[in-house]
C-alpha positions in Angstrom: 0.0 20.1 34.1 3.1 20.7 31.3 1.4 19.8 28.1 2.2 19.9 24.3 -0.4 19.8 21.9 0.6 17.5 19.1 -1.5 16.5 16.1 -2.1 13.4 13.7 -1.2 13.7 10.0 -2.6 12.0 6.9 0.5 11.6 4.7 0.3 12.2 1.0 1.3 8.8 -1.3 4.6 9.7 -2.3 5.6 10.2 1.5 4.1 7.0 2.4 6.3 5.7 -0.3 9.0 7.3 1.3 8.4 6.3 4.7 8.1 2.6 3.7 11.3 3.1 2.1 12.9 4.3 4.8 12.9 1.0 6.9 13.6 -2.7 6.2 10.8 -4.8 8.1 7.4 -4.8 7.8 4.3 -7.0 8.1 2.6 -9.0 5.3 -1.2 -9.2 6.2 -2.9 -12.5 4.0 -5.3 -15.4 4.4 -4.1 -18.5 5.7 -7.5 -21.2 5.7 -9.9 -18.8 5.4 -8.5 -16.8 8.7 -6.4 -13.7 8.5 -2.5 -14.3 9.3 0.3 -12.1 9.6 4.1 -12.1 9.3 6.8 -10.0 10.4 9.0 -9.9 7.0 12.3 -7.8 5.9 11.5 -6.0 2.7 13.2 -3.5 0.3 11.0 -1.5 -2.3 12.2 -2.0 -5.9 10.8 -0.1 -8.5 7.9 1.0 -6.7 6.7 -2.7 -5.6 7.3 -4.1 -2.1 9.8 -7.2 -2.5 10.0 -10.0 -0.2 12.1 -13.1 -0.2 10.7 -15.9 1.4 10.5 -20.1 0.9 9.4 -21.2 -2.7 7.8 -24.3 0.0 6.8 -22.0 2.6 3.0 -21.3 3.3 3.2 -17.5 3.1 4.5 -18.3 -0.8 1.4 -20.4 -1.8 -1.3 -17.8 0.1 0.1 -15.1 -1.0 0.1 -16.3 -5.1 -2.1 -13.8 -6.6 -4.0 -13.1 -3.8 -4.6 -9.3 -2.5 -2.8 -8.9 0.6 -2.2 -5.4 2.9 1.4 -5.0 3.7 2.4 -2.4 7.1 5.6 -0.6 8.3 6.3 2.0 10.9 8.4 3.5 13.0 8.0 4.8 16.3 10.2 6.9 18.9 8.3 6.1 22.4 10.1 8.6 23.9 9.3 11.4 22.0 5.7 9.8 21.3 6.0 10.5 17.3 6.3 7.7 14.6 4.1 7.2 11.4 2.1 3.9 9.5 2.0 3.1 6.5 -0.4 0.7 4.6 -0.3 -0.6 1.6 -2.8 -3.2 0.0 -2.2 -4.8 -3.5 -1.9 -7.8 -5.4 0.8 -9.9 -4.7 2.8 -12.2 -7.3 5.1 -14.6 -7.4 8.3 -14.1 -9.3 8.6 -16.8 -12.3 10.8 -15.0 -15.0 14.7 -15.9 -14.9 15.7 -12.6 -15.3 13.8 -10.8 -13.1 14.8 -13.5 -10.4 18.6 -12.3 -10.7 17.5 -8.9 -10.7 15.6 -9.0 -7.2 18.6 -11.4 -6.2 21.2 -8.4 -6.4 18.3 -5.7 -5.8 16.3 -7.2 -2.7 18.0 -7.7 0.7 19.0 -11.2 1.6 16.2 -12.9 3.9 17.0 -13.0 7.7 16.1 -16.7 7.5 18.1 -19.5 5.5 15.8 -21.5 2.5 16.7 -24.3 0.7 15.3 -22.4 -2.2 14.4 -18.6 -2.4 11.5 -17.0 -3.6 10.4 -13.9 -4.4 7.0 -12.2 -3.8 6.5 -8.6 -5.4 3.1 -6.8 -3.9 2.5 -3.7 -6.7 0.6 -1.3 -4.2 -2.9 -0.3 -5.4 -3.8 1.5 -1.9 -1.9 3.8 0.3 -2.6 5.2 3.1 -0.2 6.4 5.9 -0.2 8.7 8.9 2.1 10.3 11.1 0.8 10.3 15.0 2.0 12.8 17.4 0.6 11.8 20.8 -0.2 15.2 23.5 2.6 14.7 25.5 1.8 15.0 29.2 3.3 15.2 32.5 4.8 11.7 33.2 4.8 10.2 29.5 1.2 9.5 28.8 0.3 10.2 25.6 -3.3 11.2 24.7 -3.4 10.0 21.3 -2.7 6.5 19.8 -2.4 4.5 16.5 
């Protein structure tokens, strides 16, 4: 059996930070009537805080006012069997202030989605926690190892 031993990394904060830099969608994790919900999202990081844009009306804007949420990217290469997580859980706010608003507006990517009115929601990470997986690659493209 051809085999290549492979291993799983913890990743330090700052390549987390990195990492979650590195890509442009990611999932917001919340509460949504008392039940967990999540969202596929695009994102940019802007001075260290995850920024989405989203619907001022939309119900990922009113769950996610002040509430602590957990926010996940990744990337993986299924044919090479490598990629990385990253998690980050913090506080998220929405964005009120007039200035910062036309900051994130030039800063932030636009959303994927047309709103009548955008809205901004800026998650300040207060946990981090990221790995890079390396499945043991084996004959015929099972991998031993998984998220």
């Amino acid at each position: 059996m051809d085999t290549e031993s492979r291993a799983l990394e913890q990743l330090p904060q700052d390549e987390c930070i990195r990492l979650m830099g590195s890509v442009s969608v990611g999932r917001i994790v919340y509460t949504r009537q008392a039940l967990p919900a999540v969202e596929m999202v695009n994102f940019a990081l802007v001075d260290g805080d995850i920024v989405i844009r989203t619907s001022a009306e939309g119900k990922l804007a009113a769950a996610t006012r002040g509430a602590v949420v957990a926010f996940e990217a990744d990337s993986v290469d299924l044919a090479e069997h490598t990629g990385w997580s990253v998690t980050i859980v913090g506080q998220a706010r929405a964005v009120n202030d007039v200035a910062e608003i036309r900051r994130l507006e030039r800063a932030a990517p636009p959303s994927w989605v047309t709103w009548e009115s955008d809205h901004f929601i800026c998650i300040s990470p207060a946990m981090v926690n990221g790995r890079r997986v390396v499945g043991q690659r084996l004959n015929g493209g099972t991998s031993a190892h998984r998220f």
